[in-house]
PDB file with SEQRES, HELIX, SHEET and CRYST1 records, atoms N, CA, C and O in Angstrom:
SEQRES   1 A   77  UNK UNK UNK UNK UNK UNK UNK UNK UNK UNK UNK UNK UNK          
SEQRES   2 A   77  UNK UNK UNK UNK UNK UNK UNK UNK UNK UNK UNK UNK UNK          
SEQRES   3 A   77  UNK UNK UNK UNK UNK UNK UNK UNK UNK UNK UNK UNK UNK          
SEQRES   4 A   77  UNK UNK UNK UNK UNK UNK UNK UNK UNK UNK UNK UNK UNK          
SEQRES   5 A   77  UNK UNK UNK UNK UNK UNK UNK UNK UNK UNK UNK UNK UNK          
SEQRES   6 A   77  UNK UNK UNK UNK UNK UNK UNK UNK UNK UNK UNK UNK              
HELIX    1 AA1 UNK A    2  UNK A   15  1                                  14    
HELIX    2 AA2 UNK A   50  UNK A   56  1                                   7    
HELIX    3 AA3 UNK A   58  UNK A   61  1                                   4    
CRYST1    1.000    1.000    1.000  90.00  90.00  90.00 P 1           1          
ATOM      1  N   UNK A   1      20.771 -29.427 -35.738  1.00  0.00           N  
ATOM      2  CA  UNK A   1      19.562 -28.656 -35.611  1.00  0.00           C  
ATOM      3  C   UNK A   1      18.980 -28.769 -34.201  1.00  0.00           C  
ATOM      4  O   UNK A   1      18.660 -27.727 -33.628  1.00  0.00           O  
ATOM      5  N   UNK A   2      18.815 -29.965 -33.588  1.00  0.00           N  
ATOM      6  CA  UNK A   2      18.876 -30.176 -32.470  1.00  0.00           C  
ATOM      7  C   UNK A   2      19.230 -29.202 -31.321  1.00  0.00           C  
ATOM      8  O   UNK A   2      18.532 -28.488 -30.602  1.00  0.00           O  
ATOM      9  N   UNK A   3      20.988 -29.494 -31.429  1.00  0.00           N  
ATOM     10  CA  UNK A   3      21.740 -28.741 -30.683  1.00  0.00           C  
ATOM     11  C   UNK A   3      20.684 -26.677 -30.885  1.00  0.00           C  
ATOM     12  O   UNK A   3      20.142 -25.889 -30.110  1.00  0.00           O  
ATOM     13  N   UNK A   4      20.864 -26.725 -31.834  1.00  0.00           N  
ATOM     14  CA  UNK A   4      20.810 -25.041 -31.905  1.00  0.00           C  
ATOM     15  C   UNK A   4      18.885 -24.833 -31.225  1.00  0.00           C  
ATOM     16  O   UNK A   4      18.272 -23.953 -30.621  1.00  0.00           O  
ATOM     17  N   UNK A   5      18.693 -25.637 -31.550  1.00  0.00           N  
ATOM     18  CA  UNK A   5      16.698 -25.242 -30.447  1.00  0.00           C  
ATOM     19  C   UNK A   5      16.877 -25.663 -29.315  1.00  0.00           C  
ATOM     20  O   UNK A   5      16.034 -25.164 -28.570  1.00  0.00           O  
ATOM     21  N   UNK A   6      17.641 -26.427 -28.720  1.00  0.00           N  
ATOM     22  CA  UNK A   6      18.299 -26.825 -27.486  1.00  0.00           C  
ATOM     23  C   UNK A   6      18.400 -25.850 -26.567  1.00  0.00           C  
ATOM     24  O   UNK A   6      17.790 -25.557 -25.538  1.00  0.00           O  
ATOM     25  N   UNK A   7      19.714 -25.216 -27.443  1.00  0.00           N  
ATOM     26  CA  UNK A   7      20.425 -23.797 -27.007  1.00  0.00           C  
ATOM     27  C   UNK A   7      19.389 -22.676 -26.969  1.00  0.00           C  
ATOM     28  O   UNK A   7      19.304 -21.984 -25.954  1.00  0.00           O  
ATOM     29  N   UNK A   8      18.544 -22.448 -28.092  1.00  0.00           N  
ATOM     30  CA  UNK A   8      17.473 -21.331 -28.051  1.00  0.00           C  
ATOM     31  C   UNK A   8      16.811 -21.788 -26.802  1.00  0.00           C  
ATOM     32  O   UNK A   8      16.965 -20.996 -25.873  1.00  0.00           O  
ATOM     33  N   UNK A   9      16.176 -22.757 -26.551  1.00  0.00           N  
ATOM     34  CA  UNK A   9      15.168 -22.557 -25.350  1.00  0.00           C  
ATOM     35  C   UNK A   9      15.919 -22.298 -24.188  1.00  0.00           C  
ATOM     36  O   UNK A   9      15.582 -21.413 -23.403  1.00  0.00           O  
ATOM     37  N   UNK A  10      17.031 -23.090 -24.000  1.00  0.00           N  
ATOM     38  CA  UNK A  10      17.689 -22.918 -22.424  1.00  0.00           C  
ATOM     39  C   UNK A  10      17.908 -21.455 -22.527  1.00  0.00           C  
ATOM     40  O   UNK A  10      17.312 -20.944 -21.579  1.00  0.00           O  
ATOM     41  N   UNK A  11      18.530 -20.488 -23.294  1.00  0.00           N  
ATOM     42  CA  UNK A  11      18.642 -19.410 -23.100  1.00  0.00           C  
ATOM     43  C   UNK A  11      17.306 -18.294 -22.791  1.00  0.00           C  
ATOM     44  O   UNK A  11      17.131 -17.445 -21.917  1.00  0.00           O  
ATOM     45  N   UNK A  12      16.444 -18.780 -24.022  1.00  0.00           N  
ATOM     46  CA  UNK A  12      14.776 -17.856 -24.049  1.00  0.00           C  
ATOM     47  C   UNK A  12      14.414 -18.179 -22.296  1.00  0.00           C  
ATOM     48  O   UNK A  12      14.275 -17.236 -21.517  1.00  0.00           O  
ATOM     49  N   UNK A  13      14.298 -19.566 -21.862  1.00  0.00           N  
ATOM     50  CA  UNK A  13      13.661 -20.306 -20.378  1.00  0.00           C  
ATOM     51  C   UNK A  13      14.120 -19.065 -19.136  1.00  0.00           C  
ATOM     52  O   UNK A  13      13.492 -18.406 -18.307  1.00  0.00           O  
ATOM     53  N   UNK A  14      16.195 -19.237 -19.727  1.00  0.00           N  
ATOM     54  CA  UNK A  14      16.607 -18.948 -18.407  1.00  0.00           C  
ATOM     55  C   UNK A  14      16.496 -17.116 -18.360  1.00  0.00           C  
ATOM     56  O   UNK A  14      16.782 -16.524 -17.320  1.00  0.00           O  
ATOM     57  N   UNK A  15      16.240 -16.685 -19.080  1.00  0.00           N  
ATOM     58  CA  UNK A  15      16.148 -14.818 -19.367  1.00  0.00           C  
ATOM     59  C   UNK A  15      14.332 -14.963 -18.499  1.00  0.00           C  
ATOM     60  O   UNK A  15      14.041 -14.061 -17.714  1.00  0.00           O  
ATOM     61  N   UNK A  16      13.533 -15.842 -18.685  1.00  0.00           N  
ATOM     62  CA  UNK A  16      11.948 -15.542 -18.687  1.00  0.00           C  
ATOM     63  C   UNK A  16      12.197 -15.856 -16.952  1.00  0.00           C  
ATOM     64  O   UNK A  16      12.859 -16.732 -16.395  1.00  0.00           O  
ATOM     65  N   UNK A  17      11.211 -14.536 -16.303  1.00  0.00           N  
ATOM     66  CA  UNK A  17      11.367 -14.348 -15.010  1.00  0.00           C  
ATOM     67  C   UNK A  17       9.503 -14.292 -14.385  1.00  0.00           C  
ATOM     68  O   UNK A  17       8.625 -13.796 -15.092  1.00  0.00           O  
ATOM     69  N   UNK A  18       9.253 -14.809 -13.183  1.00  0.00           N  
ATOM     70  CA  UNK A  18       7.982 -14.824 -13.434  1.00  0.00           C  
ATOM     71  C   UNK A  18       7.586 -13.495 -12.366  1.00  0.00           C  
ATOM     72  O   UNK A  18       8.050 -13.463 -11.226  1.00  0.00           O  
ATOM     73  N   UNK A  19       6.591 -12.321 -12.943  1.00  0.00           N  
ATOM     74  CA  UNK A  19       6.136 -11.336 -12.247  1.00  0.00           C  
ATOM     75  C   UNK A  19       6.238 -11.530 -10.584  1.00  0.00           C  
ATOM     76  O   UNK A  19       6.140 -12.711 -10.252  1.00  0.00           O  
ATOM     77  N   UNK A  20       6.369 -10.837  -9.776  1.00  0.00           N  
ATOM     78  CA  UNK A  20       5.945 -10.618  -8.261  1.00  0.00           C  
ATOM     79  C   UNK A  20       4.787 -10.870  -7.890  1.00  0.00           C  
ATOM     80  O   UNK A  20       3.992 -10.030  -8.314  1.00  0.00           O  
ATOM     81  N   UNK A  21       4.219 -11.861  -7.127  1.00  0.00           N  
ATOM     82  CA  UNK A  21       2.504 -11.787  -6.544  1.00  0.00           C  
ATOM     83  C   UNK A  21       2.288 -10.549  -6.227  1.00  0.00           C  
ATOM     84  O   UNK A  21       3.198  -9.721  -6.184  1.00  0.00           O  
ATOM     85  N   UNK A  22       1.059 -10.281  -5.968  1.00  0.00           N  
ATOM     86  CA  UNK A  22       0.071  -9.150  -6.203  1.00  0.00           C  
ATOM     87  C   UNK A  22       0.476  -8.789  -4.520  1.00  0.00           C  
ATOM     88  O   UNK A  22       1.005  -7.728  -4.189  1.00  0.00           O  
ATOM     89  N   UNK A  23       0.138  -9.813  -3.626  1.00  0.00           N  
ATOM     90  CA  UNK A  23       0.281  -9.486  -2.017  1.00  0.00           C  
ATOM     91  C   UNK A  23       2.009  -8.893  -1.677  1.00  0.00           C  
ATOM     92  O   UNK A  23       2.406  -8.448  -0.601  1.00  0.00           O  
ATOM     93  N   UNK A  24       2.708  -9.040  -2.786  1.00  0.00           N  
ATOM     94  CA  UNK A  24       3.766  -8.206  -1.899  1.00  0.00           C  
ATOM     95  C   UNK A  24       4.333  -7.082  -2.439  1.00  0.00           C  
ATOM     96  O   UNK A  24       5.504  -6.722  -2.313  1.00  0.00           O  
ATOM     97  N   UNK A  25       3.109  -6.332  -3.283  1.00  0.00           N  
ATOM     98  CA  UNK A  25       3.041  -4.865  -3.314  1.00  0.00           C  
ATOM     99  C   UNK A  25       2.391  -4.371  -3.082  1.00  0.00           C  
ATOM    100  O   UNK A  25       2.438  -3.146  -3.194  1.00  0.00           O  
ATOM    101  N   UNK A  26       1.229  -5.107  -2.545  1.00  0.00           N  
ATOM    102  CA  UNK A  26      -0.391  -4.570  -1.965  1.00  0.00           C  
ATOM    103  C   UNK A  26      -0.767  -5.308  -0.965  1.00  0.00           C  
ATOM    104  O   UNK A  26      -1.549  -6.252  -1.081  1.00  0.00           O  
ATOM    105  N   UNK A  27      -0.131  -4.863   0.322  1.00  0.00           N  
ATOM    106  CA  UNK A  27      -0.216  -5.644   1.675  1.00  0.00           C  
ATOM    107  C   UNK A  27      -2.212  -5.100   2.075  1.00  0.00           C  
ATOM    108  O   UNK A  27      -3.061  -4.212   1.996  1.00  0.00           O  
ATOM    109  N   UNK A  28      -1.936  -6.325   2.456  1.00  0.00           N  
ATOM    110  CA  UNK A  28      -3.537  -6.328   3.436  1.00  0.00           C  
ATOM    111  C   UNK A  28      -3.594  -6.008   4.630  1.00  0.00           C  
ATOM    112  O   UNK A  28      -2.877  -6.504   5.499  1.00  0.00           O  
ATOM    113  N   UNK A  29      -4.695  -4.894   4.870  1.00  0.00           N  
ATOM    114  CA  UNK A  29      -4.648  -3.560   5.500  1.00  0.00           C  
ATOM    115  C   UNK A  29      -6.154  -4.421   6.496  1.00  0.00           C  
ATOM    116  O   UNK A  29      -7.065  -4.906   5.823  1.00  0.00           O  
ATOM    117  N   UNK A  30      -6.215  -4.498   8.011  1.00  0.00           N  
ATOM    118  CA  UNK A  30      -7.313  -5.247   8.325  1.00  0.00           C  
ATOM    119  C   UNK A  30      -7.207  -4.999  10.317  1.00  0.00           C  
ATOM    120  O   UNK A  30      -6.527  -5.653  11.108  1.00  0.00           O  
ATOM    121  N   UNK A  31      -7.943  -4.089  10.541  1.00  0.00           N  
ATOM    122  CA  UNK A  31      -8.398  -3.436  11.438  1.00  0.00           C  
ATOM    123  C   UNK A  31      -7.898  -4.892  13.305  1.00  0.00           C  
ATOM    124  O   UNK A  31      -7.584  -4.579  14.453  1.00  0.00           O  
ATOM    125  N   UNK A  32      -8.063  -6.174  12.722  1.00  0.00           N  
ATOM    126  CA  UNK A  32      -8.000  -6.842  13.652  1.00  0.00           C  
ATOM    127  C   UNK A  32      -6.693  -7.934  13.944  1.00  0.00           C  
ATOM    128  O   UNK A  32      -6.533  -8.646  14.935  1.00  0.00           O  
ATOM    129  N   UNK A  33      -5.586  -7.773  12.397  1.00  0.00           N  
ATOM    130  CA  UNK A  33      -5.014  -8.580  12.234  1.00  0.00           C  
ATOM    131  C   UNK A  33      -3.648  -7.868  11.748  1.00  0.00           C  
ATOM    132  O   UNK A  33      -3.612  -6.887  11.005  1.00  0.00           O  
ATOM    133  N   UNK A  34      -2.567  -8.511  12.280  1.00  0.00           N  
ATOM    134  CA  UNK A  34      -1.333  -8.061  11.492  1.00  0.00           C  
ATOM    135  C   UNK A  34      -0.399  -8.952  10.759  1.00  0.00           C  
ATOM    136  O   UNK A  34       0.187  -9.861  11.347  1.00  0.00           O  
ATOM    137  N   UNK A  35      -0.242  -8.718   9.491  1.00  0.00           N  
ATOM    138  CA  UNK A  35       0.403  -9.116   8.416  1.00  0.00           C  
ATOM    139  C   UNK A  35       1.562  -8.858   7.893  1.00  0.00           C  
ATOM    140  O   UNK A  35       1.597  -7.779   7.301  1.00  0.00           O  
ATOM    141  N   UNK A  36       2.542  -9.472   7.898  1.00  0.00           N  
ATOM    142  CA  UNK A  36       3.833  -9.464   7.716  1.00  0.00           C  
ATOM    143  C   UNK A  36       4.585 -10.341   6.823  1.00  0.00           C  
ATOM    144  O   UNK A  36       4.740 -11.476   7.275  1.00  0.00           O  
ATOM    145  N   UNK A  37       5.101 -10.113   5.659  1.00  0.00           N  
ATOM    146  CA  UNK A  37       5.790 -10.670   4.986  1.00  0.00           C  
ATOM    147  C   UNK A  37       7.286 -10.978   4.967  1.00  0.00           C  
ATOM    148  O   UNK A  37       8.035 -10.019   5.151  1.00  0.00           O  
ATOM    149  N   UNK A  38       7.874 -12.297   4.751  1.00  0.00           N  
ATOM    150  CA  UNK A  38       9.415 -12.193   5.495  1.00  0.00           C  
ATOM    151  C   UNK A  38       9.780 -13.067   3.477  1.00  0.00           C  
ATOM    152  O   UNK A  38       9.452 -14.199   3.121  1.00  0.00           O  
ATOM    153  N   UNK A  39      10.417 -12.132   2.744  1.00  0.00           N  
ATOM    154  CA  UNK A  39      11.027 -12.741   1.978  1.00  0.00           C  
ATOM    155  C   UNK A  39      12.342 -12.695   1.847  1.00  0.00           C  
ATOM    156  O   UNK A  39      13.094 -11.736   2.027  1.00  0.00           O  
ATOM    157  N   UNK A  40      12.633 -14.011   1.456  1.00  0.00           N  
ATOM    158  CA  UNK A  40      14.195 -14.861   1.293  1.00  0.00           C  
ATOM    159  C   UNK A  40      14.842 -15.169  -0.169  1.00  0.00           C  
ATOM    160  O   UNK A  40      14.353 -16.130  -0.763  1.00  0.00           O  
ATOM    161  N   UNK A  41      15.877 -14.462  -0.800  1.00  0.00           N  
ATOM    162  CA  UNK A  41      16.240 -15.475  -1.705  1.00  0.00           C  
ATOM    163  C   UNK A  41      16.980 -16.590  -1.961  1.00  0.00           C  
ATOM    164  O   UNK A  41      18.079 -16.661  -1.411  1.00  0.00           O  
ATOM    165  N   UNK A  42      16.531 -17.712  -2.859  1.00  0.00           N  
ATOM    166  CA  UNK A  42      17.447 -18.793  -2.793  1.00  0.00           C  
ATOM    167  C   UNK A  42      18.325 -19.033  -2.157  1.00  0.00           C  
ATOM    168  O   UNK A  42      18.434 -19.773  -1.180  1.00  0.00           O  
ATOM    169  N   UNK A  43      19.357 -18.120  -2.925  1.00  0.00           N  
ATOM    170  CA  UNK A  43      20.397 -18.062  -2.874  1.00  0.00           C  
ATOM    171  C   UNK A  43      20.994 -18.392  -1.224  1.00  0.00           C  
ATOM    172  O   UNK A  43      21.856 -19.168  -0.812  1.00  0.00           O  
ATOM    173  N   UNK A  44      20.109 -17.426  -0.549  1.00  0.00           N  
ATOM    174  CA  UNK A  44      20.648 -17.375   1.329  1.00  0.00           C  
ATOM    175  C   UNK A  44      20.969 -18.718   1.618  1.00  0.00           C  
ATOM    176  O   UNK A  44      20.461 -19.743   1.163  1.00  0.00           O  
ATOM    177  N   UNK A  45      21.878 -18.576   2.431  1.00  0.00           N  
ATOM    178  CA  UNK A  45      22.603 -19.842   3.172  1.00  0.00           C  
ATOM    179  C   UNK A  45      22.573 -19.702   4.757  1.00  0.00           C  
ATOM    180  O   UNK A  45      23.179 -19.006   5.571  1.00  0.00           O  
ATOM    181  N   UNK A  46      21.527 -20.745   4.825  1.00  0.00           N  
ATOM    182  CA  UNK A  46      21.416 -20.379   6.482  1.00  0.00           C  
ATOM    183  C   UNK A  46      19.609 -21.231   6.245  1.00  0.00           C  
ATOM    184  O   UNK A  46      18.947 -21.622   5.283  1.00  0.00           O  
ATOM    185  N   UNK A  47      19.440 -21.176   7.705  1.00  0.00           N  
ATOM    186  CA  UNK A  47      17.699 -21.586   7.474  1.00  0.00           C  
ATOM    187  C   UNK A  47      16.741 -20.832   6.849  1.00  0.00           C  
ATOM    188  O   UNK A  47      16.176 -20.035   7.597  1.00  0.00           O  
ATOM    189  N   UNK A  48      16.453 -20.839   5.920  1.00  0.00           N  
ATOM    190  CA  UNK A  48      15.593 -19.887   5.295  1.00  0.00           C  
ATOM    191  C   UNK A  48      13.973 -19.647   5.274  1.00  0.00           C  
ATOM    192  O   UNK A  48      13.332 -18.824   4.620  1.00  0.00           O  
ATOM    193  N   UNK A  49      13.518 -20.643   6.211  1.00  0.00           N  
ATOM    194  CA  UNK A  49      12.546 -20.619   7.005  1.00  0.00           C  
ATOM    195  C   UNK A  49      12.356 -19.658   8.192  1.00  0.00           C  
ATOM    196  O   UNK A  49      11.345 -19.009   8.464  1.00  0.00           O  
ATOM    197  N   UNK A  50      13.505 -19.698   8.828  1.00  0.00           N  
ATOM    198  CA  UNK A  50      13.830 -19.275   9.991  1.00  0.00           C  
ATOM    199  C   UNK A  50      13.917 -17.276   9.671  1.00  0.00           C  
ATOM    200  O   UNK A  50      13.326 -16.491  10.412  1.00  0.00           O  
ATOM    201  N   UNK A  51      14.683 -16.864   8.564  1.00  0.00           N  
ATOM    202  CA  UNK A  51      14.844 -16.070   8.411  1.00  0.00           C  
ATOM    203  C   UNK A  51      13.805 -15.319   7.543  1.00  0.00           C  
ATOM    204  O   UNK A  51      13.620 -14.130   7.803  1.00  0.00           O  
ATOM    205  N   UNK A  52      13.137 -15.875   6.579  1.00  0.00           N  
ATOM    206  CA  UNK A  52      11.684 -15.188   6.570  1.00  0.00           C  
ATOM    207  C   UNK A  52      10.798 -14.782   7.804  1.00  0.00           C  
ATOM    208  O   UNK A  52      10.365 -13.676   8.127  1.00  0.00           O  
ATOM    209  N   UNK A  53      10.665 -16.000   8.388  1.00  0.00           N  
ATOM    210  CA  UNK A  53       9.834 -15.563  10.167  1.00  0.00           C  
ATOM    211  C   UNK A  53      10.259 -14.391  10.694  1.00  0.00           C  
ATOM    212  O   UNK A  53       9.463 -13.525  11.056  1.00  0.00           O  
ATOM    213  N   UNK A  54      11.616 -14.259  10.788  1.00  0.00           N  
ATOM    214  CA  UNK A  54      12.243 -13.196  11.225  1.00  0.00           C  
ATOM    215  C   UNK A  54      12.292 -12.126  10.481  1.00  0.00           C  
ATOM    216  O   UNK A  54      12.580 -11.098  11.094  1.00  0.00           O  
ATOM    217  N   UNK A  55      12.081 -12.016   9.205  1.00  0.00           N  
ATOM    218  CA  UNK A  55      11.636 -10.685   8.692  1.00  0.00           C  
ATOM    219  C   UNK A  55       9.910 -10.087   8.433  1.00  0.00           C  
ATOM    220  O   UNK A  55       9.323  -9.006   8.399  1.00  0.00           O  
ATOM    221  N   UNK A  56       9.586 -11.573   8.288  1.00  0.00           N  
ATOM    222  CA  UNK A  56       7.696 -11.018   8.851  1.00  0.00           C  
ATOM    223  C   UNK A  56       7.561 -10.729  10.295  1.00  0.00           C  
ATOM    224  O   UNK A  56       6.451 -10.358  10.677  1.00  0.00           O  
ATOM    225  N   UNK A  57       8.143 -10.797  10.819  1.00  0.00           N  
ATOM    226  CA  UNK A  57       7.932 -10.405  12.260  1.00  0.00           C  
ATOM    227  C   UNK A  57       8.618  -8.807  12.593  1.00  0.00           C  
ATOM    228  O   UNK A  57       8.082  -8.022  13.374  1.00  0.00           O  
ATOM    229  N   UNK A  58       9.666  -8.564  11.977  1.00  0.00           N  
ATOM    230  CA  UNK A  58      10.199  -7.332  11.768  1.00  0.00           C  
ATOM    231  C   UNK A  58       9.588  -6.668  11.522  1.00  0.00           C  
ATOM    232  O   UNK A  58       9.439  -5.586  12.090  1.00  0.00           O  
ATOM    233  N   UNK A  59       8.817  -7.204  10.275  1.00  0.00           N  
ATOM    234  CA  UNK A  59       7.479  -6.038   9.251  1.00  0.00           C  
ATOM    235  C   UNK A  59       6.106  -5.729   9.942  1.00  0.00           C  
ATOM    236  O   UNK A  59       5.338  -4.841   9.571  1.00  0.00           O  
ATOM    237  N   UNK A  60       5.906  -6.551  10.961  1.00  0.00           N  
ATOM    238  CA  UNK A  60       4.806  -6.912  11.942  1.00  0.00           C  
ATOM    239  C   UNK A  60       5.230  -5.533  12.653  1.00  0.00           C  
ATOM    240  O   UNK A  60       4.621  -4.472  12.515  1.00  0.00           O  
ATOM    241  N   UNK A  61       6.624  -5.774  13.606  1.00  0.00           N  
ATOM    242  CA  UNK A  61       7.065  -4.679  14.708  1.00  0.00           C  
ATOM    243  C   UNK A  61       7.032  -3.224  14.021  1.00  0.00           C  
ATOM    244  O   UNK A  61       6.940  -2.171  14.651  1.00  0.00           O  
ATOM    245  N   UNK A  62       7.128  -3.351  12.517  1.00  0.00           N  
ATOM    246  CA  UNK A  62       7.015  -1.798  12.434  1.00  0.00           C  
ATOM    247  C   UNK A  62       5.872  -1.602  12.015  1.00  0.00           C  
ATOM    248  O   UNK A  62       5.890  -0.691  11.187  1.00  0.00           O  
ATOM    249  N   UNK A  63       4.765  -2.056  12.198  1.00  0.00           N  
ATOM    250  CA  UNK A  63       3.172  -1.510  11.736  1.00  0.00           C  
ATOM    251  C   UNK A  63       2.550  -1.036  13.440  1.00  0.00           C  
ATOM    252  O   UNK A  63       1.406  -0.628  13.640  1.00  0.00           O  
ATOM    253  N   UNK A  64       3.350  -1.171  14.252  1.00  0.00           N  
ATOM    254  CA  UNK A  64       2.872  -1.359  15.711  1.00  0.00           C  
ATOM    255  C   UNK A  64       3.191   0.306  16.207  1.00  0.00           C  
ATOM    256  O   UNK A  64       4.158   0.990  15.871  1.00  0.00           O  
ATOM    257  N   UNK A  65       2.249   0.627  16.952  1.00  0.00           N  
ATOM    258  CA  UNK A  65       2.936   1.999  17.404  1.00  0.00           C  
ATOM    259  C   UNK A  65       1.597   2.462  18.395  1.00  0.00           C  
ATOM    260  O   UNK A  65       0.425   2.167  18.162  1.00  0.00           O  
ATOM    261  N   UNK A  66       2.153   3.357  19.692  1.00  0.00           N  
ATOM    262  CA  UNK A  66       1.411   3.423  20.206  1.00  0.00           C  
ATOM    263  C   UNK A  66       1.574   5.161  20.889  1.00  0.00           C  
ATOM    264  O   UNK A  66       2.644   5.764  20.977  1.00  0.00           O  
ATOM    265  N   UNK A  67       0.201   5.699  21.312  1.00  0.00           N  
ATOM    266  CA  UNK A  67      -0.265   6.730  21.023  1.00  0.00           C  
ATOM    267  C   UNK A  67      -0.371   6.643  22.843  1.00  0.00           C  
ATOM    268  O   UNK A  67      -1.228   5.986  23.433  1.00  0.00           O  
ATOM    269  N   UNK A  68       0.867   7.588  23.611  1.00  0.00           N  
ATOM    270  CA  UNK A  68       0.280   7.694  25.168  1.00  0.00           C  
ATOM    271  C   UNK A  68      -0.323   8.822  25.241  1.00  0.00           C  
ATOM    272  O   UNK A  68      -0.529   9.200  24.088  1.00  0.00           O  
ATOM    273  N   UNK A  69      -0.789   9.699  26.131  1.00  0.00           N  
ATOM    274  CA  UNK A  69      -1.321  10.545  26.506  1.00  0.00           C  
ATOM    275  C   UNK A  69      -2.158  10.357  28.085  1.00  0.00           C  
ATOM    276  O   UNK A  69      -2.919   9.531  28.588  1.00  0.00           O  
ATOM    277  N   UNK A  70      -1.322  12.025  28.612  1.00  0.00           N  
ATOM    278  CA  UNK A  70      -2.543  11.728  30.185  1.00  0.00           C  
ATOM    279  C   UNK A  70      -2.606  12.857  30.621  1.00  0.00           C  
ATOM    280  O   UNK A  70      -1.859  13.781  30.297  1.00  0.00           O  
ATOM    281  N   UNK A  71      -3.361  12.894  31.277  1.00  0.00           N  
ATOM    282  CA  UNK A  71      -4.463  14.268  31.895  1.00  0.00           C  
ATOM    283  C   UNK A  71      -4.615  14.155  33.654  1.00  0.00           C  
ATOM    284  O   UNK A  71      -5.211  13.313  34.325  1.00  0.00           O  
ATOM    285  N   UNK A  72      -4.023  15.052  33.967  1.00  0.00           N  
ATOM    286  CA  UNK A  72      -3.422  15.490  35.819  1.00  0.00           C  
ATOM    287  C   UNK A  72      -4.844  16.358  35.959  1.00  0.00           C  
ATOM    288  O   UNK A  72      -5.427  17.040  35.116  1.00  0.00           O  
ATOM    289  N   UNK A  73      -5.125  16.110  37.146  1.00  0.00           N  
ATOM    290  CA  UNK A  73      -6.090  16.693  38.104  1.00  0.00           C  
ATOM    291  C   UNK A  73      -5.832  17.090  38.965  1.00  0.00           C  
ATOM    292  O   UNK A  73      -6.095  16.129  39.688  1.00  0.00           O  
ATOM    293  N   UNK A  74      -5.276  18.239  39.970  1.00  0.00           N  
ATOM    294  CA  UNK A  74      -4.651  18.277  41.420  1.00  0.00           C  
ATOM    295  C   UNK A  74      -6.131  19.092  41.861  1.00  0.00           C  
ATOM    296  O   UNK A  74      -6.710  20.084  41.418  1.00  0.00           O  
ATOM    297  N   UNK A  75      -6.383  18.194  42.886  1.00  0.00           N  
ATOM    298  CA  UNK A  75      -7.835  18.828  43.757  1.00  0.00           C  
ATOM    299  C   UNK A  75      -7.711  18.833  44.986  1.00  0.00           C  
ATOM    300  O   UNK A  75      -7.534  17.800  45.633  1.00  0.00           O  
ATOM    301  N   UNK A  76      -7.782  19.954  45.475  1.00  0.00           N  
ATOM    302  CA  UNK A  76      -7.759  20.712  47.248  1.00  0.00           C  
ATOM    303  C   UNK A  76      -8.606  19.897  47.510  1.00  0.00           C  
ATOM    304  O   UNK A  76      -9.499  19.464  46.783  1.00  0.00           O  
ATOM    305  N   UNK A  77      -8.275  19.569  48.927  1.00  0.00           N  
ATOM    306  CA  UNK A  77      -9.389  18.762  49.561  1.00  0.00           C  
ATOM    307  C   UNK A  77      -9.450  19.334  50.952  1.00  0.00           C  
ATOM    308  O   UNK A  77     -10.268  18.899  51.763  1.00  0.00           O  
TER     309      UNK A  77                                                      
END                                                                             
């Protein structure tokens, strides 16, 4: 009997997945600051510190954009 509630929970545990936080489908939008999220799974092999940084910083470079414009004057003198 043991064995078989054993087996039920490890299976019920390993199927139960826990929702996504709220901040990484509803990024924060803030006039003075830029926000970038760098997510990693487990799984990656490599520094995974390193490679989040490097994808919040990616997500950073594409919120960035810039607007030139210019205006010529030629005046007889």
């Amino acid at each position: 009997m043991k064995v078989y509630f054993s087996l039920y929970a490890f299976l019920f545990l390993s199927c139960y997945s826990l929702p996504q936080p709220d901040w990484v489908n509803n990024h924060i939008v803030d006039a003075e600051y830029w926000y970038g999220y760098g997510i990693v799974n487990k799984e990656y092999v490599g520094n995974v510190r390193e490679e989040a940084r490097s994808r919040a910083i990616e997500e950073i470079a594409t919120q960035i954009s810039i607007d030139i414009s210019s205006n010529f004057q030629t005046t007889r003198g």
